[in-house]
VMD Tcl script that draws the C-alpha trace (Angstrom):
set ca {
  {-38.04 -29.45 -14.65}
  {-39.59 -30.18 -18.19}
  {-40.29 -26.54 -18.38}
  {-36.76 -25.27 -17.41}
  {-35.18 -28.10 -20.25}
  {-37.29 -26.42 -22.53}
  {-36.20 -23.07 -21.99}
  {-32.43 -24.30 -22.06}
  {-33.15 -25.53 -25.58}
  {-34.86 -22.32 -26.51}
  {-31.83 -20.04 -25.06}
  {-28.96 -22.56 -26.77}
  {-30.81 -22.88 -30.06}
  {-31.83 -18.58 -29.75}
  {-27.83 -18.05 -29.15}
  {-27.01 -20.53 -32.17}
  {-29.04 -18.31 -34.65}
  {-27.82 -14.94 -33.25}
  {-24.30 -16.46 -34.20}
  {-25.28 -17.34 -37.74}
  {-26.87 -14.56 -38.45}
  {-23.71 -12.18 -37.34}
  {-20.98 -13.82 -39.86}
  {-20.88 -16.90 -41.55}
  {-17.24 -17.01 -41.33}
  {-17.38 -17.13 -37.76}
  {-15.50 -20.15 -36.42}
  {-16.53 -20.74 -32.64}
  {-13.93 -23.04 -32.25}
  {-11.21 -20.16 -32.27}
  {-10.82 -18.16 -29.62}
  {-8.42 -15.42 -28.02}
  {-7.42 -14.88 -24.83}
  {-6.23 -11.42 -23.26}
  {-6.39 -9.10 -20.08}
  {-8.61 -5.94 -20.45}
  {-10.93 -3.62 -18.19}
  {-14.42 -3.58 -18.24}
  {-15.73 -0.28 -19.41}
  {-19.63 0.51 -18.27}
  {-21.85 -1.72 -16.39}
  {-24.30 -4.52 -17.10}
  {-25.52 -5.60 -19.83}
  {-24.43 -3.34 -22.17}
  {-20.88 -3.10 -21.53}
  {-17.95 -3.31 -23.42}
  {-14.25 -4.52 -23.08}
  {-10.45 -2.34 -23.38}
  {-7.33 -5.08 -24.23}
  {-4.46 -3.84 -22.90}
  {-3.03 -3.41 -26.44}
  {-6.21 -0.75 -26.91}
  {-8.13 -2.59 -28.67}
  {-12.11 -2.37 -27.41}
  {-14.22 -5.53 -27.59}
  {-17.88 -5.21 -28.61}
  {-20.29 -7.75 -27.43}
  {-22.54 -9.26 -29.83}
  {-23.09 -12.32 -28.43}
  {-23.01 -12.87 -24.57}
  {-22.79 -16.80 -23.72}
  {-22.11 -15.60 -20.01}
  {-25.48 -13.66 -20.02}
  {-25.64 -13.73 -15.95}
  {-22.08 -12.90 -15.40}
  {-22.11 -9.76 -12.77}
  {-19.45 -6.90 -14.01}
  {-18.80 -3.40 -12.90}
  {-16.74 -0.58 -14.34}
  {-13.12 -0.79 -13.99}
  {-12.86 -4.29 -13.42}
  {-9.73 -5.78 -14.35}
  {-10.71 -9.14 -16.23}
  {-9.34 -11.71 -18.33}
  {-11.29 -12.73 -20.81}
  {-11.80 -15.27 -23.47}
  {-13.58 -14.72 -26.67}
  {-14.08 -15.15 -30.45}
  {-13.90 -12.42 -33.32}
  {-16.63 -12.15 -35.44}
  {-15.26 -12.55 -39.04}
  {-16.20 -9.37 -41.56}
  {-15.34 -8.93 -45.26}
  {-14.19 -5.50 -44.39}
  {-10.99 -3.75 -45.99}
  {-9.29 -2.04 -43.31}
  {-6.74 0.98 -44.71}
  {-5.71 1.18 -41.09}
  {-5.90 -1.48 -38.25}
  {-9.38 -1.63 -36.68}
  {-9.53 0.19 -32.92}
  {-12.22 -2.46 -32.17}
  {-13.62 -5.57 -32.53}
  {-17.46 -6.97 -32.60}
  {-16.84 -10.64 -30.61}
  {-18.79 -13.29 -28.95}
  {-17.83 -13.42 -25.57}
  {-17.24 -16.77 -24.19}
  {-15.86 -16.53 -20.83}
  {-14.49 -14.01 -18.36}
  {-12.12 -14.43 -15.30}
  {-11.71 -11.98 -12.54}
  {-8.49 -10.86 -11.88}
  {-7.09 -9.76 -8.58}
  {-6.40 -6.21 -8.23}
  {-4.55 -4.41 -6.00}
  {-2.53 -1.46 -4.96}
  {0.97 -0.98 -4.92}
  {2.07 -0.57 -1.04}
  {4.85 2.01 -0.16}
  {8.18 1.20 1.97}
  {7.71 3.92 3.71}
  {3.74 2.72 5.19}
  {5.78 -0.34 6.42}
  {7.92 1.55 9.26}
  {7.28 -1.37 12.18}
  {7.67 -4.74 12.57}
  {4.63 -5.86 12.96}
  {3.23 -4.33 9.38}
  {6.29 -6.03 7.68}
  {5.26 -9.26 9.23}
  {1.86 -8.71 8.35}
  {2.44 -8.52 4.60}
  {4.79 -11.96 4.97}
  {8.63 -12.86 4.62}
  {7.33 -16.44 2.94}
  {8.47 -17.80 -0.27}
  {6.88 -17.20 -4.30}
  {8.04 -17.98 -7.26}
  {7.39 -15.93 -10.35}
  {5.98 -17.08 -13.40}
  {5.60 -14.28 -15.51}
  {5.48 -10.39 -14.95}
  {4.91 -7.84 -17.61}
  {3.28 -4.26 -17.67}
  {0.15 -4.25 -19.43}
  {-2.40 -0.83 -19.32}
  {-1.66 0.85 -16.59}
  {-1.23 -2.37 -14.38}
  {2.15 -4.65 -13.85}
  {0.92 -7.97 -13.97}
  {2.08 -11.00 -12.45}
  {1.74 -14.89 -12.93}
  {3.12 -16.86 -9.32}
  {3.19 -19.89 -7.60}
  {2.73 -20.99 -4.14}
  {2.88 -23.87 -2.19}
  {-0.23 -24.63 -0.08}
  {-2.11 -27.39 1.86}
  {-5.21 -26.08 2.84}
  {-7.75 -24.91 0.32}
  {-9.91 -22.62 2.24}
  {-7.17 -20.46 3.59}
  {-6.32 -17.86 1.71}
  {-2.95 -16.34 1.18}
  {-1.93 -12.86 0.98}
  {0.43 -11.02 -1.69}
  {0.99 -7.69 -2.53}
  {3.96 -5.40 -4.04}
  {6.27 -2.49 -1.94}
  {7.64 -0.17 -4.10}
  {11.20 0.70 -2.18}
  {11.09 4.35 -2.01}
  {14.64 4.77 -0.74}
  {16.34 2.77 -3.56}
  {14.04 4.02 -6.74}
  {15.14 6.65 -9.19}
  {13.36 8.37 -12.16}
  {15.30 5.77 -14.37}
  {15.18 2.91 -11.91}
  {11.87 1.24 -9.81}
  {12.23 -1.09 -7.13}
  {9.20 -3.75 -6.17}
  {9.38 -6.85 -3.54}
  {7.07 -9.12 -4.72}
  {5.50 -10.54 -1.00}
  {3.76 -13.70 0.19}
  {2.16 -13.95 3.49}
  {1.09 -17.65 3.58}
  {-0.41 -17.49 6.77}
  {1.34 -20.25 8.55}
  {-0.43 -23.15 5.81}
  {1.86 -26.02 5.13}
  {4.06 -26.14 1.73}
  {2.49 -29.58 0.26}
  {1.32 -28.76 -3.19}
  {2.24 -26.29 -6.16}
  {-0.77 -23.53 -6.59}
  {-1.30 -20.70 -9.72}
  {-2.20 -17.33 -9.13}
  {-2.65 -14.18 -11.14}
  {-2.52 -10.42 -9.85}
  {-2.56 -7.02 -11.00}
  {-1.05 -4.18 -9.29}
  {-2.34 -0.28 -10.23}
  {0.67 1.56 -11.15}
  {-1.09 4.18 -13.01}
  {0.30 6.76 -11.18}
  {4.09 6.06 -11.46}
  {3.56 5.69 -15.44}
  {1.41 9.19 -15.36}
  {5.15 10.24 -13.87}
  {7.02 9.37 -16.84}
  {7.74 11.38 -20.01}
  {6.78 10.33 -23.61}
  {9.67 8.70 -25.05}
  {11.02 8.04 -21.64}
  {12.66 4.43 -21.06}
  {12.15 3.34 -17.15}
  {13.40 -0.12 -15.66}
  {10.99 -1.29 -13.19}
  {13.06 -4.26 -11.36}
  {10.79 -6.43 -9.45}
  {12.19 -8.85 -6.37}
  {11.30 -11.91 -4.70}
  {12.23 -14.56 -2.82}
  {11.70 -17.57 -4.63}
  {11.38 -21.43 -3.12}
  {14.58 -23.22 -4.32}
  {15.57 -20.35 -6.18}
  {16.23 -17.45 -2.86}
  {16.60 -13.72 -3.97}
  {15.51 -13.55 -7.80}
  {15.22 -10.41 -9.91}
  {13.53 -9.53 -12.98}
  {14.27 -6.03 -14.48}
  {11.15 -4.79 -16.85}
  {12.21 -2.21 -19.62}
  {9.20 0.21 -20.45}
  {9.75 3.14 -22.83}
  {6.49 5.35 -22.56}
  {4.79 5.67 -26.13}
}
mol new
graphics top color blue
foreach p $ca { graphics top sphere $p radius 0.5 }
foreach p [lrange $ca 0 end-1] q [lrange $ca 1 end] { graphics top cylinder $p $q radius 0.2 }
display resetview
């Protein structure tokens, strides 16, 4: 045990210098938070923003952290200050990484794959509220809240695209809960990311799209959000 507190002192005071010595400026009490992908494997990997931006760790404080390529992640982290002039804003960023949260990701289900009962049951009718829903990468992202009572059982969402209704101009999602019978007693916070990589592949430079996305929310019923996205 003695041995083990020793080494924690050792790591924490190791990880202290390696953060002086990068930039005196550096204030570890400020910190960013933003969704990105993981690009390579561990432990030399990097991050991508959504905005582009790529995220090179100097510091790891998450050391043990398992990653693989292509995970979508949000993570939380500090810029390392630099006396640099930039003529043109930086494409990336040297950082100490303080944190990073898995994200759920998933793919977007067709109408058309949901031709029976049964598989519309199976994805749910319940209700969801959402929070927040943008398009970010090649992902459209959603913040939502259920109501749950049990802990350990796990709910199910996911996102049809209705074939039969979208246009070039015009994309239909249902936003779906399937809460598996659990009781509504208390609010819960969830974050997903569906791949829609191939739908913005489909649209033009230039192009403006509306991507309207449906649900059926708790006190709220039928809700709609329309997303405007003009490919750049």
């Amino acid at each position: 045990m003695k041995g083990r507190f020793i080494g924690l002192i050792a790591i924490f005071l190791f990880a202290l210098t390696t953060v002086s010595c990068t930039k005196e400026g550096t204030d570890l009490s400020e910190f960013n938070i933003g969704y990105g992908v993981i690009e390579g494997d561990n432990p030399d990997y990097k991050i991508r923003l959504d905005n582009g931006m790529q995220l090179n760790i100097i510091v790891n404080r998450i050391p043990g952290y398992d990653v693989t390529d292509g995970q979508r992640v949000l993570v939380d982290y500090t810029v390392i200050k630099d006396d640099k002039v930039y003529i043109t804003a930086p494409t990336s960023q040297d950082i100490i990484l303080n944190y990073i949260y898995d994200i759920l990701t998933k793919d977007v289900l067709n109408s058309s794959a949901l031709d029976t009962p049964a598989k519309q049951d199976s994805i749910g009718h319940d209700y969801i509220n959402v929070r927040d829903a943008w398009i970010g990468a090649d992902f459209l992202n959603i913040h939502f809240e259920v109501y749950r009572n049990n802990p350990y059982l796990k709910h199910l969402v996911n996102l049809v695209k209705d074939e039969s209704r979208s246009t070039d101009k015009d994309i239909y999602f249902t936003f779906r809960h399937n809460a598996h019978g659990d009781a509504r007693i208390y609010p819960s916070f969830g974050r997903v990311s569906f791949k829609i990589e191939d739908i913005l592949d489909e649209i033009e430079q230039g192009e403006t799209v509306n991507f309207h996305l449906l649900w059926d929310g708790y006190s709220s019923g039928n809700q709609t959000e329309t997303i405007v996205y003009t490919k750049k």
